[in-house]
PDBQT receptor file of N, H, CA, C and O in Angstrom, charges set to zero:
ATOM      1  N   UNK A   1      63.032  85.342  16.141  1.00  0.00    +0.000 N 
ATOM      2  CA  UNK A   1      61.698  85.075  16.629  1.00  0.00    +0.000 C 
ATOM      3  C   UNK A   1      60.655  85.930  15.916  1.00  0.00    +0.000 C 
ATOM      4  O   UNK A   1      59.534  85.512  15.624  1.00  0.00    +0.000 OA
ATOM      5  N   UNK A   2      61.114  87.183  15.653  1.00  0.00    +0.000 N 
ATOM      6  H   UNK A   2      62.025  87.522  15.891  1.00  0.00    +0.000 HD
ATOM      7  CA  UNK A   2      60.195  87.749  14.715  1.00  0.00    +0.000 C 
ATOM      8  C   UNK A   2      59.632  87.281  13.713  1.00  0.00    +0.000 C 
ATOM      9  O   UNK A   2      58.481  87.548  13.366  1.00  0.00    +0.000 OA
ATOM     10  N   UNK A   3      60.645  86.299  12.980  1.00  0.00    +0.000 N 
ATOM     11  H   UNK A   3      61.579  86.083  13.262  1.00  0.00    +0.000 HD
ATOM     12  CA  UNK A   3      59.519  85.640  11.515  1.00  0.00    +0.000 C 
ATOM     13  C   UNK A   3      58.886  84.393  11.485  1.00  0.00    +0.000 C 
ATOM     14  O   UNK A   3      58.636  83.681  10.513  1.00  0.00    +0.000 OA
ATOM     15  N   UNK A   4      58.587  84.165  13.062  1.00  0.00    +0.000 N 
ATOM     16  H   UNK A   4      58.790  84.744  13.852  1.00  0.00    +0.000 HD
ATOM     17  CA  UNK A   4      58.003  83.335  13.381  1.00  0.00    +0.000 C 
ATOM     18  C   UNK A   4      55.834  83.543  12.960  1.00  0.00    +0.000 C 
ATOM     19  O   UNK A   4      55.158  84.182  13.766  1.00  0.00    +0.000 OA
ATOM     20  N   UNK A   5      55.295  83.039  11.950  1.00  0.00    +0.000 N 
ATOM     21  H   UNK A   5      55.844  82.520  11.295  1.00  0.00    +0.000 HD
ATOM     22  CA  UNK A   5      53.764  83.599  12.051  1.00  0.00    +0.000 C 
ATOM     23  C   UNK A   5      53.538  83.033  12.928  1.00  0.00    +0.000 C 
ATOM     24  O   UNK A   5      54.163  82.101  13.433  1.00  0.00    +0.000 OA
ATOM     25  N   UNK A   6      51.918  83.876  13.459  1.00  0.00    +0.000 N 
ATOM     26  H   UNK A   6      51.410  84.633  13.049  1.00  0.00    +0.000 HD
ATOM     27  CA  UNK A   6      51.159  83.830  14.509  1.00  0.00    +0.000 C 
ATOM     28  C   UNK A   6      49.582  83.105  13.829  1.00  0.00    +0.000 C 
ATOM     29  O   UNK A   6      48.876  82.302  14.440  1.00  0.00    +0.000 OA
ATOM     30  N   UNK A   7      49.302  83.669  12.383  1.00  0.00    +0.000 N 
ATOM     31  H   UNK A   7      49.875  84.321  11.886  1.00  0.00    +0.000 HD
ATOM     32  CA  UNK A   7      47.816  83.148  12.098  1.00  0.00    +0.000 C 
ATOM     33  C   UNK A   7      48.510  82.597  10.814  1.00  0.00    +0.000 C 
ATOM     34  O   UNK A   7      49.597  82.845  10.294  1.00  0.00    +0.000 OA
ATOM     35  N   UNK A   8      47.471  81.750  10.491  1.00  0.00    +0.000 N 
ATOM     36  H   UNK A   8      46.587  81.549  10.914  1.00  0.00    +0.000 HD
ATOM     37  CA  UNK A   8      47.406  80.984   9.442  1.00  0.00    +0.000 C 
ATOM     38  C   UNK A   8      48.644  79.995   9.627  1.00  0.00    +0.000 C 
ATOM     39  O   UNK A   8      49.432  80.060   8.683  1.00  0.00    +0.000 OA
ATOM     40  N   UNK A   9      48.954  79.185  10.533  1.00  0.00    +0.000 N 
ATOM     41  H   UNK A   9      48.314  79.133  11.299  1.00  0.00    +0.000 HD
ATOM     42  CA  UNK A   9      49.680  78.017  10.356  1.00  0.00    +0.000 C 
ATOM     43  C   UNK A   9      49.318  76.519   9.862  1.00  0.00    +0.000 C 
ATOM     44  O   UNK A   9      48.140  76.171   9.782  1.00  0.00    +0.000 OA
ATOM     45  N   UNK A  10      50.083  75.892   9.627  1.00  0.00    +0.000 N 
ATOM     46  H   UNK A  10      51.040  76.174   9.692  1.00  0.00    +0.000 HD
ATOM     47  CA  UNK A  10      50.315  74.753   8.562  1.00  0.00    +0.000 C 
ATOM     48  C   UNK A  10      49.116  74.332   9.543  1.00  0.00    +0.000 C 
ATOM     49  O   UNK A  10      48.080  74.868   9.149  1.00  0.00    +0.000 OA
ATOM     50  N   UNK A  11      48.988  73.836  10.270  1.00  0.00    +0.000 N 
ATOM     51  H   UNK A  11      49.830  73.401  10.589  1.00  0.00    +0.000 HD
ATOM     52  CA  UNK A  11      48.310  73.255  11.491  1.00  0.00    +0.000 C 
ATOM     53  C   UNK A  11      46.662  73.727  11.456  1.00  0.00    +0.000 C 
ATOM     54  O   UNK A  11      45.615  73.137  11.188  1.00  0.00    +0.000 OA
ATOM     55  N   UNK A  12      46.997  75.046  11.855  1.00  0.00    +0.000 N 
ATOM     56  H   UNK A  12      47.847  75.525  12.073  1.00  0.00    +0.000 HD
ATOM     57  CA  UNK A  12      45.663  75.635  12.125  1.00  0.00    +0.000 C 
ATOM     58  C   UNK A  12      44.260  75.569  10.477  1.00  0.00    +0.000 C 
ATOM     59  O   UNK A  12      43.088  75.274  10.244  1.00  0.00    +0.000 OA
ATOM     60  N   UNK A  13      45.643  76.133   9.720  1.00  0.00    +0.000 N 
ATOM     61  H   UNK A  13      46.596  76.372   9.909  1.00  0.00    +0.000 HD
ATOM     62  CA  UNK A  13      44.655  75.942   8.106  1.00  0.00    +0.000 C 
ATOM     63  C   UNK A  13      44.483  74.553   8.035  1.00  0.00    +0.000 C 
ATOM     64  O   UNK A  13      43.663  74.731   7.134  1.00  0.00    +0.000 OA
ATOM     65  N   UNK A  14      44.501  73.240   8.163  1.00  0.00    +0.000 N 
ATOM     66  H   UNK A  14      45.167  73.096   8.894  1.00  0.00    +0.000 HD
ATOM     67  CA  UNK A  14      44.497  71.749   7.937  1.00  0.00    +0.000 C 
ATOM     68  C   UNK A  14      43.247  71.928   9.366  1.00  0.00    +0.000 C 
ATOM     69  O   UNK A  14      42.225  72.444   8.915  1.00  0.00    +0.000 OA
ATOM     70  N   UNK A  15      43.180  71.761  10.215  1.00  0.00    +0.000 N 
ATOM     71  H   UNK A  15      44.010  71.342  10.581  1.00  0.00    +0.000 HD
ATOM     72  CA  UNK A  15      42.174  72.038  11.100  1.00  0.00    +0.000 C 
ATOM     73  C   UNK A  15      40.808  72.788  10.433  1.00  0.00    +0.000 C 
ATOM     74  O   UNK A  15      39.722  72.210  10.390  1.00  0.00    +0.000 OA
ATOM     75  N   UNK A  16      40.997  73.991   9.982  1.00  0.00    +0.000 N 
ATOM     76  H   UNK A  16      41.879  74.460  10.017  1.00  0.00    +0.000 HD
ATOM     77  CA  UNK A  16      39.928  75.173   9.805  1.00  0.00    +0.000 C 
ATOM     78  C   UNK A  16      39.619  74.142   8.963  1.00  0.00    +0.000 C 
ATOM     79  O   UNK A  16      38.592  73.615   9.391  1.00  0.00    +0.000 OA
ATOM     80  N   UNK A  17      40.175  73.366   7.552  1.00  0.00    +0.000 N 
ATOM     81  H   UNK A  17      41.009  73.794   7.204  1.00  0.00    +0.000 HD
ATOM     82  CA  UNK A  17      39.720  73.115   6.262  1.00  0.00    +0.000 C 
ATOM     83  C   UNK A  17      38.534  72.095   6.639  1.00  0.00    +0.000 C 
ATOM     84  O   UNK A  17      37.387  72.129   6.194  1.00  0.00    +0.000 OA
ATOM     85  N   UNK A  18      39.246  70.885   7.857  1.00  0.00    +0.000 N 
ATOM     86  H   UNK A  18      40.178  70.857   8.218  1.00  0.00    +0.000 HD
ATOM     87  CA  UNK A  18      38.276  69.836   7.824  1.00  0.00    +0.000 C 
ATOM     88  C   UNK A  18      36.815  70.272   8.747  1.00  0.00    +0.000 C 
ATOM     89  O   UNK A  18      35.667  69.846   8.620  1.00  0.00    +0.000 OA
ATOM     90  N   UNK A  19      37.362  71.254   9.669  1.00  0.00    +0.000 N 
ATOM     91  H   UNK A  19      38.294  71.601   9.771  1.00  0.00    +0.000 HD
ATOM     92  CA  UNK A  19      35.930  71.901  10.497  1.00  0.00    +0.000 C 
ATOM     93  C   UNK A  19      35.077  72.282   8.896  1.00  0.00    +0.000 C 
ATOM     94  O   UNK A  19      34.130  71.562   8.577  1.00  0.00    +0.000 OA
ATOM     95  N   UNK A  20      35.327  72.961   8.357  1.00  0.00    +0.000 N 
ATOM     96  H   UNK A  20      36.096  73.546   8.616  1.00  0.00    +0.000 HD
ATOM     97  CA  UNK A  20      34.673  73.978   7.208  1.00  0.00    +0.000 C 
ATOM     98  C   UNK A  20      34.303  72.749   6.449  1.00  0.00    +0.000 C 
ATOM     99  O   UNK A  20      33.074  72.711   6.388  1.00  0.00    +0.000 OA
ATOM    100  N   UNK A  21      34.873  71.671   5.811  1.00  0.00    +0.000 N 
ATOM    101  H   UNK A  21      35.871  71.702   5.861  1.00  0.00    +0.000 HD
ATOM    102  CA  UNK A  21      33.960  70.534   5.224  1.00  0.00    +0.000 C 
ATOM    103  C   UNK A  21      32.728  69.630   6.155  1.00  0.00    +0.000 C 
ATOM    104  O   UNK A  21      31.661  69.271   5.656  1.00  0.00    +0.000 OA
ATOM    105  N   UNK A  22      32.963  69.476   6.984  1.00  0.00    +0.000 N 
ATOM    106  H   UNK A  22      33.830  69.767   7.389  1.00  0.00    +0.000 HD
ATOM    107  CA  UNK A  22      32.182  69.034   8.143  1.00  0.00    +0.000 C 
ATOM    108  C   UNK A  22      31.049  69.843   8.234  1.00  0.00    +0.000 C 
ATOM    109  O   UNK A  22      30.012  69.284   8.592  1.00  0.00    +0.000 OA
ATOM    110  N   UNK A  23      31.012  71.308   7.932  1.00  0.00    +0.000 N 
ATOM    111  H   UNK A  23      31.854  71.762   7.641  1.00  0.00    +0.000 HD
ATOM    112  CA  UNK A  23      29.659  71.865   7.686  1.00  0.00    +0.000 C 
ATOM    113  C   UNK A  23      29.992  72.949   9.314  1.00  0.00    +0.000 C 
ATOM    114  O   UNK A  23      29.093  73.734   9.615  1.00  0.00    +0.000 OA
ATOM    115  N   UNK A  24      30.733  72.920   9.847  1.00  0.00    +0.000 N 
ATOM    116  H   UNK A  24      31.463  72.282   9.603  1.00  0.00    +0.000 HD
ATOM    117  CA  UNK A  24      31.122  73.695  11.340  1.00  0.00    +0.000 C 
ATOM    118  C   UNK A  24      31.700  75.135  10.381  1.00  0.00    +0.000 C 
ATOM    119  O   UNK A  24      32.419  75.252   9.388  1.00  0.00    +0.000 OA
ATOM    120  N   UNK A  25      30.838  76.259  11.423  1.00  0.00    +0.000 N 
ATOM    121  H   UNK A  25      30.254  76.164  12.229  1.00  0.00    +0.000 HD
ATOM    122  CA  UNK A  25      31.217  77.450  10.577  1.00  0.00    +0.000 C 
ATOM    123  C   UNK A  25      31.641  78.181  11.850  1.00  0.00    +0.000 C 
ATOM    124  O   UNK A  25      31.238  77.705  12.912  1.00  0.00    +0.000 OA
ATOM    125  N   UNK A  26      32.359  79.213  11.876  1.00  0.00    +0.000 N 
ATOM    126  H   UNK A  26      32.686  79.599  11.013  1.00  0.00    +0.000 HD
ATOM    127  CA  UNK A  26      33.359  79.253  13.221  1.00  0.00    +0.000 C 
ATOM    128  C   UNK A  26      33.748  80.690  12.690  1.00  0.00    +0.000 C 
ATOM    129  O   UNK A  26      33.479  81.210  11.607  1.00  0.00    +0.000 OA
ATOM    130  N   UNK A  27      34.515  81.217  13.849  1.00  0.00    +0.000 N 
ATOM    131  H   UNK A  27      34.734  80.795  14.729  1.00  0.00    +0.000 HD
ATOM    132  CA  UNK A  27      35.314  82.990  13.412  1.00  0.00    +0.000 C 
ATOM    133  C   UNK A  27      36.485  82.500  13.837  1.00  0.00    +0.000 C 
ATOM    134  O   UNK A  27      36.600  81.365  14.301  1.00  0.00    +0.000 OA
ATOM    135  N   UNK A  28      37.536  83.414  13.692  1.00  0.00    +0.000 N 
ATOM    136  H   UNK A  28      37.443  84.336  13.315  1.00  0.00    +0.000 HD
ATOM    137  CA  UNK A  28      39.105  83.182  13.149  1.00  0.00    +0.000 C 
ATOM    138  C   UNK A  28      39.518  84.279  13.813  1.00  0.00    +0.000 C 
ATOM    139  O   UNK A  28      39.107  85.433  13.693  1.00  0.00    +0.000 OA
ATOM    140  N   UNK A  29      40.436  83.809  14.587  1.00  0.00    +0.000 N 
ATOM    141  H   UNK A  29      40.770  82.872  14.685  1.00  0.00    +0.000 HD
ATOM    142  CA  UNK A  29      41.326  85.074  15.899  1.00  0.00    +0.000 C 
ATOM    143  C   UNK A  29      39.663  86.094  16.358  1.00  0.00    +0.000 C 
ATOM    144  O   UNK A  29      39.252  87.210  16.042  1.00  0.00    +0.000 OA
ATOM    145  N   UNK A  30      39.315  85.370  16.919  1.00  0.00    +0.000 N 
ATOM    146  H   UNK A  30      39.649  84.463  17.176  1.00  0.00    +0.000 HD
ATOM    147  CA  UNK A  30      38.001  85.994  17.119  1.00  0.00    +0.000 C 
ATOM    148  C   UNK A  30      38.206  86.886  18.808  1.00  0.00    +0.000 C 
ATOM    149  O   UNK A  30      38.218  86.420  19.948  1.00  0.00    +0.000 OA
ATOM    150  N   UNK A  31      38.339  88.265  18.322  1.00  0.00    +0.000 N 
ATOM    151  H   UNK A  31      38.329  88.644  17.396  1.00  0.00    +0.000 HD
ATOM    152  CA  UNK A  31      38.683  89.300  19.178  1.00  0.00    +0.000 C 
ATOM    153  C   UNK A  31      38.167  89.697  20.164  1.00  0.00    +0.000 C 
ATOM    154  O   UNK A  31      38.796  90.389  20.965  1.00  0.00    +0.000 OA
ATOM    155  N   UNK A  32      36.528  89.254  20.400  1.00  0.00    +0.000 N 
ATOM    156  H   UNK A  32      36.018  88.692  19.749  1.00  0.00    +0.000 HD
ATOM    157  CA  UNK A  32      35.547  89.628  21.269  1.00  0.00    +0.000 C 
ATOM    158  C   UNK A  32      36.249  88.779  22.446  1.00  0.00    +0.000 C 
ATOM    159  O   UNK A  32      36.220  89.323  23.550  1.00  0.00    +0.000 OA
ATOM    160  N   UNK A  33      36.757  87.759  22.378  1.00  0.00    +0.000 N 
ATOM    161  H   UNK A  33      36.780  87.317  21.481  1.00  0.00    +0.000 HD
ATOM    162  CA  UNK A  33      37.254  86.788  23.529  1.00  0.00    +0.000 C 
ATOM    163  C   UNK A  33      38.574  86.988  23.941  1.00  0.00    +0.000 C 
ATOM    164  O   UNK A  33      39.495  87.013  23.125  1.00  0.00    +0.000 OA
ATOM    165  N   UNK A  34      38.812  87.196  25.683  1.00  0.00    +0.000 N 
ATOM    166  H   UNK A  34      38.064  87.176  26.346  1.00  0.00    +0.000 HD
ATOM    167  CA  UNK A  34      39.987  86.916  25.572  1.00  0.00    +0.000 C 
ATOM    168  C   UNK A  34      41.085  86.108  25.297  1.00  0.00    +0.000 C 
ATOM    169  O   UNK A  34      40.737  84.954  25.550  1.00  0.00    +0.000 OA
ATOM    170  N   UNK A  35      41.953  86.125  25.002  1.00  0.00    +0.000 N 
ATOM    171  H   UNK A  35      42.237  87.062  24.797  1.00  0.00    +0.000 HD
ATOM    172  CA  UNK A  35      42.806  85.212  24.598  1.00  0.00    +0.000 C 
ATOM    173  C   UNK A  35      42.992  85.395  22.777  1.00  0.00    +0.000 C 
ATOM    174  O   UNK A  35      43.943  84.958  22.128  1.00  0.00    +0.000 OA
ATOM    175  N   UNK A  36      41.886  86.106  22.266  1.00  0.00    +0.000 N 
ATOM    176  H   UNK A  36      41.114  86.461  22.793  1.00  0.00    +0.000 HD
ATOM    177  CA  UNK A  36      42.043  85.879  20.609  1.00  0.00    +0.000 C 
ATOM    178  C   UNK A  36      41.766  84.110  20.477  1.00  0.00    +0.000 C 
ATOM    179  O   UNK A  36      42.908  83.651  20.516  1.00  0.00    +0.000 OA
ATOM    180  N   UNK A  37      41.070  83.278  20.380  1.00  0.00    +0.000 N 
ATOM    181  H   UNK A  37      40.143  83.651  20.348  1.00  0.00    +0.000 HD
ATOM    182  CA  UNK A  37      41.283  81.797  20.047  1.00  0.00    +0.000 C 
ATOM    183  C   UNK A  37      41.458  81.795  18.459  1.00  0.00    +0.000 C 
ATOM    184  O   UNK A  37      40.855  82.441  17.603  1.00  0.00    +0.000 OA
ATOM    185  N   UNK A  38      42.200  81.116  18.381  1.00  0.00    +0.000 N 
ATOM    186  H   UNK A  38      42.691  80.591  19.076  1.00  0.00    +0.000 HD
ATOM    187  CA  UNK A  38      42.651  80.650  16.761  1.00  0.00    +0.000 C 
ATOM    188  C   UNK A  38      41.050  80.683  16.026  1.00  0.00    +0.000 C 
ATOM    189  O   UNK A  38      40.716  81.463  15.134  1.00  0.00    +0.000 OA
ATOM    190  N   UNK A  39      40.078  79.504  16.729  1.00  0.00    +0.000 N 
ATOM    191  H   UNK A  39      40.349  78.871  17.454  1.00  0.00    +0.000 HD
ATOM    192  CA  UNK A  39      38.471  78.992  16.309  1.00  0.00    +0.000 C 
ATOM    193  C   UNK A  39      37.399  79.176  17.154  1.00  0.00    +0.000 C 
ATOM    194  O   UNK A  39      37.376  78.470  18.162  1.00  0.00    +0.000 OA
ATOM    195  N   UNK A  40      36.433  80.030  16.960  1.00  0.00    +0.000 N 
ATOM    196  H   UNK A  40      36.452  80.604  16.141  1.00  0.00    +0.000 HD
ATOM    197  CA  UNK A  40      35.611  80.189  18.041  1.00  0.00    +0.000 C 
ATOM    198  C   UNK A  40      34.309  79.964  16.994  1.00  0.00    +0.000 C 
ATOM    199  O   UNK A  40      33.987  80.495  15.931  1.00  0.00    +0.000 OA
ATOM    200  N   UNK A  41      33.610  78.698  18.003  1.00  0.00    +0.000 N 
ATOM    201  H   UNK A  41      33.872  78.267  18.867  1.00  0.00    +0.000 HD
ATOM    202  CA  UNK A  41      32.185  79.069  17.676  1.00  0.00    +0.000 C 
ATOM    203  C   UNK A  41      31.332  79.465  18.080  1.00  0.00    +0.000 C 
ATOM    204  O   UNK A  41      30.722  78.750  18.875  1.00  0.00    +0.000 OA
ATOM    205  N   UNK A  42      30.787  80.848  17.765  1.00  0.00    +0.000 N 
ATOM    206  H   UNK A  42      31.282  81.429  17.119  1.00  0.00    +0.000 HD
ATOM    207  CA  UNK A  42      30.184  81.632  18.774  1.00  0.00    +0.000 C 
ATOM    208  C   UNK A  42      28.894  80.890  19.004  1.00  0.00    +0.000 C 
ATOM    209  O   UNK A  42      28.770  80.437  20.142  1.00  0.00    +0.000 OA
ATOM    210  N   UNK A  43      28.160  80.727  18.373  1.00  0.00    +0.000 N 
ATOM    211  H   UNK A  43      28.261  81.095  17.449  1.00  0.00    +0.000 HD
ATOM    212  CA  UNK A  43      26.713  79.784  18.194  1.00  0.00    +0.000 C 
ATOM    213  C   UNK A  43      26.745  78.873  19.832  1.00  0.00    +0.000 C 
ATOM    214  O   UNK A  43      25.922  78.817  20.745  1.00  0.00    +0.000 OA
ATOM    215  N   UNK A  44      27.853  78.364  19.674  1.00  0.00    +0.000 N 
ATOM    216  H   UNK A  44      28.522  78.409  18.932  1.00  0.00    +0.000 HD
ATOM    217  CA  UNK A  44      28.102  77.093  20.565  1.00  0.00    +0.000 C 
ATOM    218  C   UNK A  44      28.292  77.305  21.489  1.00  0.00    +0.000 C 
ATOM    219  O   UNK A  44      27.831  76.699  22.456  1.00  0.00    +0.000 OA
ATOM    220  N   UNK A  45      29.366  78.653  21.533  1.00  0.00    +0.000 N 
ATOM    221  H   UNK A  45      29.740  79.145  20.747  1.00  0.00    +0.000 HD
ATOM    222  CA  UNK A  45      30.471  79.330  23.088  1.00  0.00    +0.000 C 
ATOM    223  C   UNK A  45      31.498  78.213  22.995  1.00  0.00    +0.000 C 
ATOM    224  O   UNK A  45      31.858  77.710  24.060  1.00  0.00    +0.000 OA
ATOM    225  N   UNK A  46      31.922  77.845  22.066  1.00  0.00    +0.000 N 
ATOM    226  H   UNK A  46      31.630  78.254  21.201  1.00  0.00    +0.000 HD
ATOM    227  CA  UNK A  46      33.190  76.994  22.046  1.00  0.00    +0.000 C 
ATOM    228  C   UNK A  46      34.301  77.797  21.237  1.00  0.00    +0.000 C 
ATOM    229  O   UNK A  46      34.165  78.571  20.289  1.00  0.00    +0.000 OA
ATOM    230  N   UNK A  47      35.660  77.288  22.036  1.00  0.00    +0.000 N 
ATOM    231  H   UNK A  47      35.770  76.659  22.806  1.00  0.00    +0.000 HD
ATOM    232  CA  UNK A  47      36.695  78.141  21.480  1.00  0.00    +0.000 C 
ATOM    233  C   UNK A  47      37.889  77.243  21.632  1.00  0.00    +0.000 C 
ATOM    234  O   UNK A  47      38.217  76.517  22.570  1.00  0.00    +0.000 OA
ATOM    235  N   UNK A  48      38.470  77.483  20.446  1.00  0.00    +0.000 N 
ATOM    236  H   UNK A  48      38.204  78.074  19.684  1.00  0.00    +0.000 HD
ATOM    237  CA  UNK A  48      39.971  76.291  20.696  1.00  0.00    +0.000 C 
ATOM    238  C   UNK A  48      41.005  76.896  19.856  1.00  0.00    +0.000 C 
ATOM    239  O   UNK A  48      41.006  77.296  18.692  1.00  0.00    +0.000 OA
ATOM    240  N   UNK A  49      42.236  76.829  21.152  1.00  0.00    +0.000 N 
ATOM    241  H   UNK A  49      42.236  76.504  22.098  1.00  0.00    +0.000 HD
ATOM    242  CA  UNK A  49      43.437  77.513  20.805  1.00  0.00    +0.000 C 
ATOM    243  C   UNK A  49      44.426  76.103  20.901  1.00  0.00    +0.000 C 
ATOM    244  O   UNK A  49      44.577  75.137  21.649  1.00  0.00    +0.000 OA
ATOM    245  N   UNK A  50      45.072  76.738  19.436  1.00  0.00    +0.000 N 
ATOM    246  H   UNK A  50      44.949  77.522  18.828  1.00  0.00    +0.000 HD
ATOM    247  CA  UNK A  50      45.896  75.630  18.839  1.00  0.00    +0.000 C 
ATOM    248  C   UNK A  50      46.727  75.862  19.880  1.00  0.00    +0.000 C 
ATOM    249  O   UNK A  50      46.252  76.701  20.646  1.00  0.00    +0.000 OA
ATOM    250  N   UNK A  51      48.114  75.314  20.308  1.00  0.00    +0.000 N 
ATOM    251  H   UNK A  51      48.500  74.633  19.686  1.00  0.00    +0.000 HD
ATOM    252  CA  UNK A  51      49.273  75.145  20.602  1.00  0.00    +0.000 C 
ATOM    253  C   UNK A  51      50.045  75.020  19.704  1.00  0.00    +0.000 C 
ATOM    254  O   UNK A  51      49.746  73.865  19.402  1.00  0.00    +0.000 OA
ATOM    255  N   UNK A  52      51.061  75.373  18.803  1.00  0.00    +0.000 N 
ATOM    256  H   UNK A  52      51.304  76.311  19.049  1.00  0.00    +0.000 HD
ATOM    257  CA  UNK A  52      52.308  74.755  18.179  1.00  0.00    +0.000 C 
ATOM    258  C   UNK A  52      53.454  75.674  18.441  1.00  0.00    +0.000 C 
ATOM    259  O   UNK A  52      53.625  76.877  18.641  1.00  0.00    +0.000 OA
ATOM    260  N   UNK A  53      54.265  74.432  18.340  1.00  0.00    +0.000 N 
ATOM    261  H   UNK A  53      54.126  73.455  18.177  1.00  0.00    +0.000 HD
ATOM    262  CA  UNK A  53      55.539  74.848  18.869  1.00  0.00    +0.000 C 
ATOM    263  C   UNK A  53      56.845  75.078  17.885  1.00  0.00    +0.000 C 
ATOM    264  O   UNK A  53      57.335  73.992  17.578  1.00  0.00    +0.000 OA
ATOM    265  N   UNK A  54      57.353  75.906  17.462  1.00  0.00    +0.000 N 
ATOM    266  H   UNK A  54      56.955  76.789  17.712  1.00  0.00    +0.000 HD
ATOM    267  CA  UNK A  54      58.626  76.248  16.399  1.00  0.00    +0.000 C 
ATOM    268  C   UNK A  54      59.915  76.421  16.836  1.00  0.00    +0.000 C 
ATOM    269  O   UNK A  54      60.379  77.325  17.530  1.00  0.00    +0.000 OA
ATOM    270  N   UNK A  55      60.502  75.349  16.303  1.00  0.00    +0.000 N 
ATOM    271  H   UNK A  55      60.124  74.615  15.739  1.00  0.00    +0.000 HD
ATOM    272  CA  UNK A  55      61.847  75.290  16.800  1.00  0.00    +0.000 C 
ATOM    273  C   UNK A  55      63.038  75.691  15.639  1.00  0.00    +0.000 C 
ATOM    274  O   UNK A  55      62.819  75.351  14.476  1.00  0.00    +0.000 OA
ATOM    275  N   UNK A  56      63.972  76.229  15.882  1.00  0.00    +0.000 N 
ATOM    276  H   UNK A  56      64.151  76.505  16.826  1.00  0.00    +0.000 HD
ATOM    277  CA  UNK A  56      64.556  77.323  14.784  1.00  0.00    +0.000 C 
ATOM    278  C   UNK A  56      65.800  76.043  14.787  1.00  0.00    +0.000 C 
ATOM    279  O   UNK A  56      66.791  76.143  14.063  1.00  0.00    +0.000 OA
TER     280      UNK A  56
């Protein structure tokens, strides 16, 4: 379970890329919030935590 990553997953980077072409500019494990959310836009007060699931 340890070499399981936590940031930058296949998922989350394919997400960030199309927010970031779309012109949506956002913070990344953004610490001020609890929870850490994967995408937070502070501007907005929106925050979205991926789910994925790894099966060994």
């Amino acid at each position: 379970m340890s070499h399981i990553k936590r940031k930058d997953t296949s998922i989350a980077m394919m997400v960030r890329r199309r927010l970031f072409a779309m012109g949506y500019r956002y913070r990344v494990n953004y610490k001020a919030l609890p929870g850490k959310p994967d995408i937070a836009f502070t501007k907005k007060k929106i925050a979205i935590l991926e789910k994925t699931v790894s099966f060994l």
